[in-house]
N, C-alpha and C positions, 0 to 999 in steps of 0.2 A: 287598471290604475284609476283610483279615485281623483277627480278634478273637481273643483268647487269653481260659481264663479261669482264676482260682484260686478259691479258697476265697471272699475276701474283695474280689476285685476282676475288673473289665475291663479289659482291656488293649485300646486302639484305636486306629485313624491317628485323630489331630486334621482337625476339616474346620473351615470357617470360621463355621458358626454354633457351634463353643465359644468362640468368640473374649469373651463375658461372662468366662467361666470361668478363660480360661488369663489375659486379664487382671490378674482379681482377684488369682492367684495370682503373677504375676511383678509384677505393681505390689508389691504386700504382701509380699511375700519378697524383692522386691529386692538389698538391700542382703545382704542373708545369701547369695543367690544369685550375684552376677556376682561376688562374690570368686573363682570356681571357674572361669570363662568366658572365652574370648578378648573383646576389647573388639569393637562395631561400631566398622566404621568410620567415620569422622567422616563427618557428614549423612548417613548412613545413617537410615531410619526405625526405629521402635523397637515391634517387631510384638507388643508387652506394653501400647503406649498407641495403634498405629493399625490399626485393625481392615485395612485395605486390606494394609499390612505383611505382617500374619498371615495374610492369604489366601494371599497369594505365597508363604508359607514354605511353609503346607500343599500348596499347588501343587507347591513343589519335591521334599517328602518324596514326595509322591505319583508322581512323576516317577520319582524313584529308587526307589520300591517297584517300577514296572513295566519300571525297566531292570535290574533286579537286585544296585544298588547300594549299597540301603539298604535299613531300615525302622524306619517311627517309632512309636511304643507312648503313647499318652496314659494315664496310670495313673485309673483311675474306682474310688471305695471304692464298691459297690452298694446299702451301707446306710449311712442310712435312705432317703437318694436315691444317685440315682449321680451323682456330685460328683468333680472332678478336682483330683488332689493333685500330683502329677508325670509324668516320661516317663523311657520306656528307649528308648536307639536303638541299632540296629544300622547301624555305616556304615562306611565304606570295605573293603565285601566285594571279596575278590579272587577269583577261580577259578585254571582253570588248576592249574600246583602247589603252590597257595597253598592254596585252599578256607578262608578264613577271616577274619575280623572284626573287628571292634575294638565295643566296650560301651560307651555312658556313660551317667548315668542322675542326675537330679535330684530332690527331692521337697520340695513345701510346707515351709516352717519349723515351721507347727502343726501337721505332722500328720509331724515327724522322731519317729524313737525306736520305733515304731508295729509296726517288721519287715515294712511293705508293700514296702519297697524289694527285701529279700531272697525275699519272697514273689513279687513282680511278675518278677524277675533270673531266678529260676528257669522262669518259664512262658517266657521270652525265651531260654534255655539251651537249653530241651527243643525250642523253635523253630527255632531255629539248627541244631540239630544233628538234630533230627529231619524237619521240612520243609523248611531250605536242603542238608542237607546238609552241612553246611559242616565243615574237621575241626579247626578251630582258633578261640577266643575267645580275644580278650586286651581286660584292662580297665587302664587306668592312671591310678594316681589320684597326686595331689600329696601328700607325704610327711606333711604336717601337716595334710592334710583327714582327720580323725580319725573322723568321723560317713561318709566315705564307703568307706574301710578298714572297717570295723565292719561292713558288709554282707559285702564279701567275704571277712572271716576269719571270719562268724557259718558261712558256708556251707563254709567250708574249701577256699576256690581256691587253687591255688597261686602263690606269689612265684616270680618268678623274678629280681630283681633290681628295679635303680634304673638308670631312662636320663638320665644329665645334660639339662640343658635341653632339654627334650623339645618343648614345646611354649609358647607365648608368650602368658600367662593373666592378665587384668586388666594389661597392661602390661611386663609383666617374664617372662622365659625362666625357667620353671620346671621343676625333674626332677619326674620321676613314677618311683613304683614299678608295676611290669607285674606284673601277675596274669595266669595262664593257663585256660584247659580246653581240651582237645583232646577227641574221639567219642572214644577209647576208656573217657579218664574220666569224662564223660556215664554210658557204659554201665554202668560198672561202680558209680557214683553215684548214678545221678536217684533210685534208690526212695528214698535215704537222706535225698537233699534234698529234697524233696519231703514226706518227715516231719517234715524242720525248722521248715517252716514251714508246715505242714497244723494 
């Protein structure tokens, strides 16, 4: 099991005895949360209220951790306990001439504003690019999600544009703005960001 760690936090795959945890946190954040999410599909289980649900998912990240197609980040604050706030994931890695990924990442409603997201993003950066190898991240967030822009202009990634309906979120075909980092700007970066949120 891959563990990252920062300053302030754990980064881990989810197994199914946090299932208390991530719970508490997608029950209790719901309504702030799935504004940002594709919908399940209908009678789909709902792996926030059934534990058996959330096995399966952890199954699946864990699946795509060993085929080299993902990887999922449960974010843990270590103090005063280690307590789970949100996740960063790395998923639809390509190879080949691609070598690269796509970002997303969510966190607790009590514990927004915090800069764990931007602290967590970075140790998942240096991941990416220093143990996948990989030479390309891209993050793309919805133009009015305000609070999750705010992570990646704190760190200074680059914009590259706006893709028209990108992707079909809570119901509706929504654009996203694409942020970038590529290894060379890693290199020439991480000590800096890495300060940012040290």
């Amino acid at each position: 099991m891959t563990e990252l760690e920062t300053p302030r936090l754990t980064l881990r795959p989810l197994t199914p005895s946090d299932f208390p945890q991530w719970s508490s946190v997608r029950v209790g954040s719901g309504e702030w949360l799935t504004r940002w999410e594709p919908r399940r599909p209908p009678g789909a289980p709902d792996p926030g209220r059934d534990p058996r649900a959330f096995a399966a998912r952890c199954a699946a990240r864990e699946r795509e951790a060993r085929m080299g197609t993902g990887h999922s980040f449960g974010l843990f604050v270590k103090k005063p306990r280690s307590l789970f706030v949100g996740m960063i994931n790395i998923s639809s890695i390509q190879r080949g001439p691609f070598q690269s990924g796509t970002v997303g990442y969510w966190i607790d409603e009590r514990w927004a504003g915090r800069g764990l997201v931007p602290e967590g993003l970075v140790a998942v950066l240096g991941f990416a690019f220093e143990d996948l190898e990989l030479h390309r991240i891209e993050i793309g967030i919805i133009p009015i999600n305000r609070s999750s822009r705010r992570v990646v202009e704190k760190l200074g990634i680059r914009e590259e544009g706006t893709a028209l309906r990108m992707l079909k979120i809570d119901g509706r075909w929504e654009d996203h703005v694409r942020y970038a980092m590529t290894a060379e700007e890693w290199e020439l970066r991480k000590s800096e960001l890495w300060g940012l949120v040290s």
